[in-house]
N, C-alpha and C positions, 0 to 999 in steps of 0.2 A: 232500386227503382230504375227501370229502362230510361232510355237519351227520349223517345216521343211522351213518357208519362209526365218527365218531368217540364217538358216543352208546356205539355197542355195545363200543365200546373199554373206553371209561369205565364200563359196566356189568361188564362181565366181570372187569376189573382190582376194583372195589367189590365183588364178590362173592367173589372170589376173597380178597381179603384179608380181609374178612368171616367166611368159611368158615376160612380157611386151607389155602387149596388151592393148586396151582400152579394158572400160566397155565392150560398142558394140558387138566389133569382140568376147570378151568371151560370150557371151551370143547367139551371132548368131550359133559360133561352140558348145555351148550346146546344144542349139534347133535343131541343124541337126545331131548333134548323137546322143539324145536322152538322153543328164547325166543330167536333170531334172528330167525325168520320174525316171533316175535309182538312183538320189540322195533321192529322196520320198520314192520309195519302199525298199531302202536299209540304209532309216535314223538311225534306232534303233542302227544297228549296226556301222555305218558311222561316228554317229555325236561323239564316247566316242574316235574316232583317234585323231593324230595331224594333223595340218599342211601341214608336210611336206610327212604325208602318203595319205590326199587326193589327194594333187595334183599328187602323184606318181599313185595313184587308177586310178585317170581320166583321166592321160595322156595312163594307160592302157587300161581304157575299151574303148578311142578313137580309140585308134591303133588296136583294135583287129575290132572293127566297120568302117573303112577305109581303 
């Protein structure tokens, strides 16, 4: 498994318990605002946060995409 597959693992699994969502529903609201594309192109920097700053990152670049 590549270093960004398992990033996006680990982000969606942190959001989703975060939220309380299933898998599913985190992975559908990635896909339709795009925080796949933007977890890849913005790995280098992304993957050395914590936690508790992804989920704040993607609950931002949602909101500003919606």
């Amino acid at each position: 498994m590549s270093k960004t597959l398992q990033f996006k693992v680990f982000c969606i699994e942190a959001y989703k318990s975060a939220h309380n969502m299933t898998g599913y529903d985190a992975v559908k609201l990635f896909k339709k605002f795009g925080v796949l594309e933007y977890l890849d192109a913005c790995y280098d920097v992304l993957h050395t946060t914590g936690r508790d700053y992804l989920i704040d990152d993607i609950d931002r670049f949602i909101k500003v995409r919606s």
